[in-house]
PyMOL Python script that loads the backbone (N, CA, C, O; Angstrom):
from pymol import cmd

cmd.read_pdbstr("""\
ATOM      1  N   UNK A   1     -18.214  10.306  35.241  1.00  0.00           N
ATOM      2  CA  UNK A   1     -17.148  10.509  36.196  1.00  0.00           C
ATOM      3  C   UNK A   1     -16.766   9.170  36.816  1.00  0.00           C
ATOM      4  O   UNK A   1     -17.622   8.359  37.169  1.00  0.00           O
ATOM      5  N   UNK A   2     -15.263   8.932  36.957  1.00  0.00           N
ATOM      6  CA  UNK A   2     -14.679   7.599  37.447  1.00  0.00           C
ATOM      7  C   UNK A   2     -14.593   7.730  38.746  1.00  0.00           C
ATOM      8  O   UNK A   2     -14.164   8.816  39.136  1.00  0.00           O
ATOM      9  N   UNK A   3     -14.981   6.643  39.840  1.00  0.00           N
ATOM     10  CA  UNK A   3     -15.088   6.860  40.921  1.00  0.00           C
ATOM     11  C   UNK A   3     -13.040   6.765  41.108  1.00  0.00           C
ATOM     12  O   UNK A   3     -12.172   6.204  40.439  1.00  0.00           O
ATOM     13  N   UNK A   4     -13.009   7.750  42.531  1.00  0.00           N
ATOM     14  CA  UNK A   4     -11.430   6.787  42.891  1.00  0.00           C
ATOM     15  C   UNK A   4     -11.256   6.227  43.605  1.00  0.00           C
ATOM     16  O   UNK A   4     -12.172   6.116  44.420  1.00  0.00           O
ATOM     17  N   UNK A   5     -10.127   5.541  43.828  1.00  0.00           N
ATOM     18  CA  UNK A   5     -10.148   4.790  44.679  1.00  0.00           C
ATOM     19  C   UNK A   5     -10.512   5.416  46.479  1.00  0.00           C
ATOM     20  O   UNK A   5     -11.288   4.656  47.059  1.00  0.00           O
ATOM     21  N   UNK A   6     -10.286   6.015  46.897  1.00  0.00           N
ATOM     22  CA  UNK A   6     -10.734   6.265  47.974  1.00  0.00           C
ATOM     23  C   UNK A   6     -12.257   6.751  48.257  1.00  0.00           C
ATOM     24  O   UNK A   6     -12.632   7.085  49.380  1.00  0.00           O
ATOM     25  N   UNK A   7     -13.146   6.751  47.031  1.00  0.00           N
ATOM     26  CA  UNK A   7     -14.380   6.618  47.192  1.00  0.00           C
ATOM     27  C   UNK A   7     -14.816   5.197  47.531  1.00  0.00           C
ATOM     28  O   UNK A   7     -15.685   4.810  48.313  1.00  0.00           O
ATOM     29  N   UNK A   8     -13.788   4.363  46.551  1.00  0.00           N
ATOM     30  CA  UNK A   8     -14.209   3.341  46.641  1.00  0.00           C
ATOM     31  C   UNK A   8     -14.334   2.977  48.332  1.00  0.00           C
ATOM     32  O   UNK A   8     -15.303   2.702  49.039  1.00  0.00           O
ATOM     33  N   UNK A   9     -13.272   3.078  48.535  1.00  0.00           N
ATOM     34  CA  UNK A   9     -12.895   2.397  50.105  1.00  0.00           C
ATOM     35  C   UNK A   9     -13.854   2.904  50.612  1.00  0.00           C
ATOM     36  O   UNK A   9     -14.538   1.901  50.814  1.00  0.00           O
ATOM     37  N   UNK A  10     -14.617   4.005  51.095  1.00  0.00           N
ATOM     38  CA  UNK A  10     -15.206   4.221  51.656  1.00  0.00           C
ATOM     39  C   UNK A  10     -16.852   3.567  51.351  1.00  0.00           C
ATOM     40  O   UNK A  10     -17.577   3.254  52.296  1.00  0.00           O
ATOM     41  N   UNK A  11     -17.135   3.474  50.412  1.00  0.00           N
ATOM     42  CA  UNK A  11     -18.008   2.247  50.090  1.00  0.00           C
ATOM     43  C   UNK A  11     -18.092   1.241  50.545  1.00  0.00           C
ATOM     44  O   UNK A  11     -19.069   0.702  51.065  1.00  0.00           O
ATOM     45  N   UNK A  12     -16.873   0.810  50.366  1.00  0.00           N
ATOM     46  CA  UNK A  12     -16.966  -0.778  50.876  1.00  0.00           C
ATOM     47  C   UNK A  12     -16.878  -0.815  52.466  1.00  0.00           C
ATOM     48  O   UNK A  12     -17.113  -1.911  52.975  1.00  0.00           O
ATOM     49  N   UNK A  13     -16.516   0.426  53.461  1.00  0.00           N
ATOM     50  CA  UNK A  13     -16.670   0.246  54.610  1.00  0.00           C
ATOM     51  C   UNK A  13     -18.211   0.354  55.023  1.00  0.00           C
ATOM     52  O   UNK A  13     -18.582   0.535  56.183  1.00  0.00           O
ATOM     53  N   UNK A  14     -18.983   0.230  54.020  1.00  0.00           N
ATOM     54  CA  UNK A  14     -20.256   0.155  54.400  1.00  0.00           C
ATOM     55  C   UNK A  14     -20.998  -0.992  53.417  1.00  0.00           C
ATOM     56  O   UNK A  14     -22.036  -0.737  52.807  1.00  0.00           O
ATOM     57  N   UNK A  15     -20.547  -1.846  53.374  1.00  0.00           N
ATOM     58  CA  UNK A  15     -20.418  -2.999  52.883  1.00  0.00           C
ATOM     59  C   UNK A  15     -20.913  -4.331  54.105  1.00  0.00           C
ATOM     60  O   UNK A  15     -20.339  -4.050  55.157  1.00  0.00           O
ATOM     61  N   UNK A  16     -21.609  -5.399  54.251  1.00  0.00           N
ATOM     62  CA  UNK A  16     -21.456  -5.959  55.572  1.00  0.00           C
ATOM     63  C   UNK A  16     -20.374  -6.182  55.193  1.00  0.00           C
ATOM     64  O   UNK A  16     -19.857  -5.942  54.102  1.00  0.00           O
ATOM     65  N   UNK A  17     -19.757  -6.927  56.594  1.00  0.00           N
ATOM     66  CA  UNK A  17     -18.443  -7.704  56.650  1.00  0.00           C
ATOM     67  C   UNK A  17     -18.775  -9.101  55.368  1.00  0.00           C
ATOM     68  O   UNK A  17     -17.971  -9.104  54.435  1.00  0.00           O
ATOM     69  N   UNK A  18     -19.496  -9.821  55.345  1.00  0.00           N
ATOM     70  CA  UNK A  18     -19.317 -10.965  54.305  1.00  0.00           C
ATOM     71  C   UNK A  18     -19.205 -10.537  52.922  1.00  0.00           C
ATOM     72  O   UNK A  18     -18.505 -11.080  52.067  1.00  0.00           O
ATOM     73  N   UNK A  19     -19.991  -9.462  52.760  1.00  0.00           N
ATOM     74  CA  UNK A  19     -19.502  -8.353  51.017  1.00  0.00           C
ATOM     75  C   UNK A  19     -18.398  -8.344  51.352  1.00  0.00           C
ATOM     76  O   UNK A  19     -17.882  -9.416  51.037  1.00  0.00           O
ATOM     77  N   UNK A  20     -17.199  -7.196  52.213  1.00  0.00           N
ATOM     78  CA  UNK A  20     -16.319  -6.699  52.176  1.00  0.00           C
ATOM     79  C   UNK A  20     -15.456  -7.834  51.926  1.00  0.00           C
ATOM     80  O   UNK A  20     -14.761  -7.550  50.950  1.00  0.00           O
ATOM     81  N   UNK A  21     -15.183  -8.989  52.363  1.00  0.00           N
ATOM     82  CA  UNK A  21     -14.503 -10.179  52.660  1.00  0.00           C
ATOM     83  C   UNK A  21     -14.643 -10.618  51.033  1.00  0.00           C
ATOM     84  O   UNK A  21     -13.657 -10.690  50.299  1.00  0.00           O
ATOM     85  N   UNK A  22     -16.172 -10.929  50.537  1.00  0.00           N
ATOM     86  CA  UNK A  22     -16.169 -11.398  49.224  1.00  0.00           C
ATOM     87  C   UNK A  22     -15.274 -10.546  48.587  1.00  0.00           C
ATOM     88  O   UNK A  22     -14.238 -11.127  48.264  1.00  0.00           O
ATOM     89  N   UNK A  23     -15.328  -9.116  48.236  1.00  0.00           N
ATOM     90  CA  UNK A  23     -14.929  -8.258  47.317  1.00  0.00           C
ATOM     91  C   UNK A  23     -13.473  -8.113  47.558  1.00  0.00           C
ATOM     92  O   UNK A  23     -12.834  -7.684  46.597  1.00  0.00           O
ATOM     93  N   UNK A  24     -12.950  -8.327  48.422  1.00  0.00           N
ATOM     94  CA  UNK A  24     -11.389  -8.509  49.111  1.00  0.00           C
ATOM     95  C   UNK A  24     -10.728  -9.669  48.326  1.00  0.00           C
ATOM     96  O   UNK A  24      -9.623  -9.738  47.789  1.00  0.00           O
ATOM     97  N   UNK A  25     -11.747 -10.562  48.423  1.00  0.00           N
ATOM     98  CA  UNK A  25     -11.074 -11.962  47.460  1.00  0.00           C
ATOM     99  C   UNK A  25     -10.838 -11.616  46.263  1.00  0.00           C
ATOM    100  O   UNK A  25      -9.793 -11.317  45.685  1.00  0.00           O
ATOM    101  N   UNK A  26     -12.607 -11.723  45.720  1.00  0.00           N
ATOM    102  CA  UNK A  26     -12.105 -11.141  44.789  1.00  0.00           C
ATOM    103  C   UNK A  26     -10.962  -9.723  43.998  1.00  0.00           C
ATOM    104  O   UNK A  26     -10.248  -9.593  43.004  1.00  0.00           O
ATOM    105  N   UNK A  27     -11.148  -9.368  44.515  1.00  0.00           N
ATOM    106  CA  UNK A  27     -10.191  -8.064  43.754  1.00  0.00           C
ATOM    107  C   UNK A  27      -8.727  -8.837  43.839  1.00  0.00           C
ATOM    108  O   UNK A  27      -8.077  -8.851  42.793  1.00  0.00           O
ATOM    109  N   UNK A  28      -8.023  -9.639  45.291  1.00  0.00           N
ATOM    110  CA  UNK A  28      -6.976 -10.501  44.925  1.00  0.00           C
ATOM    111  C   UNK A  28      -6.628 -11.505  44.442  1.00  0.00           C
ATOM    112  O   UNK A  28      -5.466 -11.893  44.322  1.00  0.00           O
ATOM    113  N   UNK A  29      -8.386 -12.474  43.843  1.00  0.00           N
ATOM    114  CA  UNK A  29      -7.810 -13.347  42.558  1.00  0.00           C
ATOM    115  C   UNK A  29      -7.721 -12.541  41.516  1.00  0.00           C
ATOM    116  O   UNK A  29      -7.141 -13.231  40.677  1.00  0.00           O
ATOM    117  N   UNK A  30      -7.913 -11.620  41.100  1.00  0.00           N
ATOM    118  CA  UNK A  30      -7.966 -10.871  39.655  1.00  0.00           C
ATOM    119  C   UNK A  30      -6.950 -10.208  39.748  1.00  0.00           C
ATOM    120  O   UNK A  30      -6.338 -10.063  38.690  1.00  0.00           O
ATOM    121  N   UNK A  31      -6.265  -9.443  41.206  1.00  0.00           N
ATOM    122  CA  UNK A  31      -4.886  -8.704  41.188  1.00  0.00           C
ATOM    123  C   UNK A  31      -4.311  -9.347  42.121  1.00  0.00           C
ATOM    124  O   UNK A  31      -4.516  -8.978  43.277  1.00  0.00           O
ATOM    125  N   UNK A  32      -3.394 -10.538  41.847  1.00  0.00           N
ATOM    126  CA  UNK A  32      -2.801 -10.578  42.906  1.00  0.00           C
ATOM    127  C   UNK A  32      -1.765  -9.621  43.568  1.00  0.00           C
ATOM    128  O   UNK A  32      -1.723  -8.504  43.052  1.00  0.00           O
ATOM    129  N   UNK A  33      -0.986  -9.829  44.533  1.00  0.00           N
ATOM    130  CA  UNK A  33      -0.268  -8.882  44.823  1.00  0.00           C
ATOM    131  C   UNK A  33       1.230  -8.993  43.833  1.00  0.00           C
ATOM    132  O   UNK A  33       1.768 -10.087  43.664  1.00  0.00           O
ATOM    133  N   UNK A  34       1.589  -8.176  43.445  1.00  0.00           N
ATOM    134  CA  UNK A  34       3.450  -8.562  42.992  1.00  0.00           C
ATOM    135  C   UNK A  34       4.267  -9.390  43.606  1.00  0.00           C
ATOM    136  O   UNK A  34       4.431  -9.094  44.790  1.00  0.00           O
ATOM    137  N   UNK A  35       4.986 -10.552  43.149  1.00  0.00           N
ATOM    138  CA  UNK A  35       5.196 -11.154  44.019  1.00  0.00           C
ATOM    139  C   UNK A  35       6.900 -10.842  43.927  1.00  0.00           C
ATOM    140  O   UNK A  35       7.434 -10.822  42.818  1.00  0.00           O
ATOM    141  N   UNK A  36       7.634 -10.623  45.073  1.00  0.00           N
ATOM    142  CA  UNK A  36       8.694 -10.354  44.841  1.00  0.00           C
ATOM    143  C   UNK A  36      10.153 -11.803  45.048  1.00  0.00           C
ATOM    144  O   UNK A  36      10.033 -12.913  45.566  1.00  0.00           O
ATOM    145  N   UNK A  37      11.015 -11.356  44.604  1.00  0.00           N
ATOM    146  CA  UNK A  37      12.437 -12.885  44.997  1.00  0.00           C
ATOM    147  C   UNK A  37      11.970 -13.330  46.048  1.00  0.00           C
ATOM    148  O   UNK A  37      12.079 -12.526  46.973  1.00  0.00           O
ATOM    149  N   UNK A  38      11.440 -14.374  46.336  1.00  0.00           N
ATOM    150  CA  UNK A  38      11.229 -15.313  47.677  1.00  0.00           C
ATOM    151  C   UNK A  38      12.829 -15.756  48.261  1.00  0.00           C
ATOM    152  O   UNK A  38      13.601 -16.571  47.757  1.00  0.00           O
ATOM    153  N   UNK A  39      13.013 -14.945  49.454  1.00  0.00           N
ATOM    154  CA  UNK A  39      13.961 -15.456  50.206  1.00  0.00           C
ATOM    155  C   UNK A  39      13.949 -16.649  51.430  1.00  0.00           C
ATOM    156  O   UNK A  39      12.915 -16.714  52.095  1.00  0.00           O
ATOM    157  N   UNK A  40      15.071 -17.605  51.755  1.00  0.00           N
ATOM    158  CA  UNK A  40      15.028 -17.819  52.876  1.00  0.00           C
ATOM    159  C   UNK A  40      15.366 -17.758  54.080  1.00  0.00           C
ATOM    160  O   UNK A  40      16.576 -17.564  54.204  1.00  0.00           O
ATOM    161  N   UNK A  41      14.638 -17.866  55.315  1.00  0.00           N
ATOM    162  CA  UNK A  41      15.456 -17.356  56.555  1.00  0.00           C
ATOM    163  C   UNK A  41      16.893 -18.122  56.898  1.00  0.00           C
ATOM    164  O   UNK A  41      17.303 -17.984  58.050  1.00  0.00           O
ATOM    165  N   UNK A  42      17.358 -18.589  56.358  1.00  0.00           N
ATOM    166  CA  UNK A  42      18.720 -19.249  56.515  1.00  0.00           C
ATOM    167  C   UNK A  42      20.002 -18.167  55.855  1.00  0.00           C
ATOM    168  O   UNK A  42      21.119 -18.148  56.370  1.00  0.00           O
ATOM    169  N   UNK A  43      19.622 -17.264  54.606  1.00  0.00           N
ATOM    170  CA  UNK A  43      19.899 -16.333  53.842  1.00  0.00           C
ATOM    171  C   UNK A  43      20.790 -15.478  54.745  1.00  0.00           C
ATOM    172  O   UNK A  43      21.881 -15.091  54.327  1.00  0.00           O
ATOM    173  N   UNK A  44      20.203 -15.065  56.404  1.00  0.00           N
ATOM    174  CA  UNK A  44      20.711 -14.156  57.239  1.00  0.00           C
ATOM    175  C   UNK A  44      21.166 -14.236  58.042  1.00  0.00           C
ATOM    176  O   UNK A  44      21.353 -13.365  58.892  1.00  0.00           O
ATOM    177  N   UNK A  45      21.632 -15.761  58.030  1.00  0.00           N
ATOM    178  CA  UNK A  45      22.065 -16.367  59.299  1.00  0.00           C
ATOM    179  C   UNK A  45      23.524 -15.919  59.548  1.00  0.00           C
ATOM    180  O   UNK A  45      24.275 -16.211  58.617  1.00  0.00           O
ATOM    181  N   UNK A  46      24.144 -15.227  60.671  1.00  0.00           N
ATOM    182  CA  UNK A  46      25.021 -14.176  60.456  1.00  0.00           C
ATOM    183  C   UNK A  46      25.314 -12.628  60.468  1.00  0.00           C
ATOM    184  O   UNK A  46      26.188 -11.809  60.754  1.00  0.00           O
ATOM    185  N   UNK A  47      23.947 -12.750  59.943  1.00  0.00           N
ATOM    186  CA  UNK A  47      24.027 -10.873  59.833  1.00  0.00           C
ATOM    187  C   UNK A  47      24.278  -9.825  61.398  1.00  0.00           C
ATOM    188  O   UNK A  47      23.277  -9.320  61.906  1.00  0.00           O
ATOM    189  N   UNK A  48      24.965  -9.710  61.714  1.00  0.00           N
ATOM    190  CA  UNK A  48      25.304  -8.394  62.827  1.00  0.00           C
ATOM    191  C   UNK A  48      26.082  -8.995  63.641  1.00  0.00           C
ATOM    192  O   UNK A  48      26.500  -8.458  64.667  1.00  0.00           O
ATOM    193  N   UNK A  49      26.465 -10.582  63.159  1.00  0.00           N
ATOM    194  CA  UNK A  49      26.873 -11.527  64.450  1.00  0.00           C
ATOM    195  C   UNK A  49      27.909 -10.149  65.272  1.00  0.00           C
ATOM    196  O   UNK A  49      27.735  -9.865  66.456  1.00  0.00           O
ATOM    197  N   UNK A  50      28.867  -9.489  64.459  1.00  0.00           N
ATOM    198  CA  UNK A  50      29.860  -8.755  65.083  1.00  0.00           C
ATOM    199  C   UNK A  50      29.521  -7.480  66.449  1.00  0.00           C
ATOM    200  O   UNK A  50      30.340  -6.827  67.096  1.00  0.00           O
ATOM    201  N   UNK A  51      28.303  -7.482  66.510  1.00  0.00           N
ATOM    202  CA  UNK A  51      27.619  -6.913  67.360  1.00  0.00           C
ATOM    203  C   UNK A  51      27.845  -7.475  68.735  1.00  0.00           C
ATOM    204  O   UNK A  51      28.059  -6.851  69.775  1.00  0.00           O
ATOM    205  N   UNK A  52      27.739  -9.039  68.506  1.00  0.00           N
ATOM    206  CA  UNK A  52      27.715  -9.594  69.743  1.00  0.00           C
ATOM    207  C   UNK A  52      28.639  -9.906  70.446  1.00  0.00           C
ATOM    208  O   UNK A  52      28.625 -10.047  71.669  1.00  0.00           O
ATOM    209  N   UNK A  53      29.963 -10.104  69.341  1.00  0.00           N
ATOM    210  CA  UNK A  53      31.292 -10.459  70.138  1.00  0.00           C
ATOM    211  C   UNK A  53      31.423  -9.048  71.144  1.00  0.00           C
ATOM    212  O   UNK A  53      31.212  -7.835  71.163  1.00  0.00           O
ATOM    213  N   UNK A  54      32.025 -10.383  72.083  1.00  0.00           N
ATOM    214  CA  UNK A  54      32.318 -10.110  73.547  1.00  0.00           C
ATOM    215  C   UNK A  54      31.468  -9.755  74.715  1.00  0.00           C
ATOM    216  O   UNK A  54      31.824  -9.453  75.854  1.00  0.00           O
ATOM    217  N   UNK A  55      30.196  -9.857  74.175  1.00  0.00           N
ATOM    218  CA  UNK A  55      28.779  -9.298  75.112  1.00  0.00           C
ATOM    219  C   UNK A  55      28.708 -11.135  75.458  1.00  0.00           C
ATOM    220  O   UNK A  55      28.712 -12.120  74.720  1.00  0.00           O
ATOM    221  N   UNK A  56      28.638 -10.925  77.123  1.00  0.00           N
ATOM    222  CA  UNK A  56      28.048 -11.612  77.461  1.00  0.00           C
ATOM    223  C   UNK A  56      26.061 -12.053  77.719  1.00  0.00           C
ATOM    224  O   UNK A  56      25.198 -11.254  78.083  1.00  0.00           O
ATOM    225  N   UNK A  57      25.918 -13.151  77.467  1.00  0.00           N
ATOM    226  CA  UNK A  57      24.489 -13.399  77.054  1.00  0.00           C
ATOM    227  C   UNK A  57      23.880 -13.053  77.860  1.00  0.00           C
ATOM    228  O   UNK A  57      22.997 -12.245  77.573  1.00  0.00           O
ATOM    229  N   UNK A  58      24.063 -13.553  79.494  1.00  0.00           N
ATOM    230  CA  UNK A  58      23.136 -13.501  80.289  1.00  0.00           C
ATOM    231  C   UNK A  58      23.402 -12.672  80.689  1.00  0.00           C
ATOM    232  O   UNK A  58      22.512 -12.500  81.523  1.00  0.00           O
ATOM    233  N   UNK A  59      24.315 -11.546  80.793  1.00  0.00           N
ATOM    234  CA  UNK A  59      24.333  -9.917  81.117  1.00  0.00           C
ATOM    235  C   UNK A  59      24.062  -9.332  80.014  1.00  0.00           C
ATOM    236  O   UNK A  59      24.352  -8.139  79.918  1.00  0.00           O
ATOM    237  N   UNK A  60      23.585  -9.859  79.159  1.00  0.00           N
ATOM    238  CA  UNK A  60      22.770  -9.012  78.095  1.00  0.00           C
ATOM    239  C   UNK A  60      21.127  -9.233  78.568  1.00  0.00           C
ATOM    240  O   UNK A  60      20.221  -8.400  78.560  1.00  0.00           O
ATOM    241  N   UNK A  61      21.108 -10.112  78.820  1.00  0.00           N
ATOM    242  CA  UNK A  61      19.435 -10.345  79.280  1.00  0.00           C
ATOM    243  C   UNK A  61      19.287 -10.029  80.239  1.00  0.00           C
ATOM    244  O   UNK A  61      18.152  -9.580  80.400  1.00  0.00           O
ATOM    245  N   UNK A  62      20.255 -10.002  81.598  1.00  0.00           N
ATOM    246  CA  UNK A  62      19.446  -9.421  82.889  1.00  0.00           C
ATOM    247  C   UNK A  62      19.136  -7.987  82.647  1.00  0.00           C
ATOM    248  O   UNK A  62      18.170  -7.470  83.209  1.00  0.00           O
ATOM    249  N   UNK A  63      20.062  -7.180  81.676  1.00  0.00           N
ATOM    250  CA  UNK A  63      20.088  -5.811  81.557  1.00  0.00           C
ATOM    251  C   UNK A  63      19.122  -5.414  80.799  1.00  0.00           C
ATOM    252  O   UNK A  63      18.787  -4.230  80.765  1.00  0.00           O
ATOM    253  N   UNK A  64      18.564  -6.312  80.115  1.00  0.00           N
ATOM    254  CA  UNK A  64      17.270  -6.265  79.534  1.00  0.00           C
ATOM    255  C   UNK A  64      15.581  -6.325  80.362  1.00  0.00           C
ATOM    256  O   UNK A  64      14.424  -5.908  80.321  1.00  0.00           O
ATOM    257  N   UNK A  65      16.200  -6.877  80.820  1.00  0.00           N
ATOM    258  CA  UNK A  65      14.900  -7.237  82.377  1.00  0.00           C
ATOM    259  C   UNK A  65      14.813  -6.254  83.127  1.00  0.00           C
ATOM    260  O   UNK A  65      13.712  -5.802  83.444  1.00  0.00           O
ATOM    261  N   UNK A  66      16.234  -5.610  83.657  1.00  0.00           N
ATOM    262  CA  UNK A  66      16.424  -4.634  84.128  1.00  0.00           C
ATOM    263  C   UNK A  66      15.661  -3.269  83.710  1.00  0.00           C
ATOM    264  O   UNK A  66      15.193  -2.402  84.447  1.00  0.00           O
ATOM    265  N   UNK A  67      15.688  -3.375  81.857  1.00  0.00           N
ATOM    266  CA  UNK A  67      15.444  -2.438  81.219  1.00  0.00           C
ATOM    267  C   UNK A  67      14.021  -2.222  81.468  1.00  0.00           C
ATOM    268  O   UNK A  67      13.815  -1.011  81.387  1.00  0.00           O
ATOM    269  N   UNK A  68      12.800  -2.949  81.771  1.00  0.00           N
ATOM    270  CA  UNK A  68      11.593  -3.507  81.538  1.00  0.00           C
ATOM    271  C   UNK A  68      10.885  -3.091  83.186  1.00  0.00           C
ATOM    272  O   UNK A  68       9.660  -3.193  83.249  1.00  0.00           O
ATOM    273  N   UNK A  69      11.413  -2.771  84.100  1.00  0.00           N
ATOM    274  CA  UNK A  69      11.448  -2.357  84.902  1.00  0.00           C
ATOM    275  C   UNK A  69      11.561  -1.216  85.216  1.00  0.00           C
ATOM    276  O   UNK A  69      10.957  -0.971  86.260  1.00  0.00           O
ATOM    277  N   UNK A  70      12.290  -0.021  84.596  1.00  0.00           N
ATOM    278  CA  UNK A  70      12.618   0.900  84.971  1.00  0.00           C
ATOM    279  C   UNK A  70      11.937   1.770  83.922  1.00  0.00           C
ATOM    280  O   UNK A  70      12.052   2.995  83.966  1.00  0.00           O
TER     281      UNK A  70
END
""", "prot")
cmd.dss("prot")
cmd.show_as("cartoon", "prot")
cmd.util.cbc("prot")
cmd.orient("prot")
């Protein structure tokens, strides 16, 4: 019988912490994760701007402060 994975996990939470940590590595040099299109944060520079026209800034932030308060 094949263990599954959620046997597994529960194994390894009884693992010390320096096992669990080893076996963590390992399992992500052998699988790394998928690596997906690397974007950059410059990519979004823009996005919702239309949200903001005509809102003033600092009556957007006191009303925010405001908000934090109440």
């Amino acid at each position: 019988m094949q263990p599954n994975v959620e046997s597994m996990i529960e194994a390894a939470k009884r693992l010390p912490p320096a096992d669990r940590r080893r076996l963590a590595e390992a399992l992500l040099e052998r699988y790394p994760p998928e690596q997906s299109e690397a974007h950059h944060i410059t990519e979004i520079r823009g996005v919702g701007k239309d949200l903001w026209i005509g809102l003033d800034a600092q009556t957007y932030v006191n009303a925010e402060r405001d908000a934090w308060e109440n």
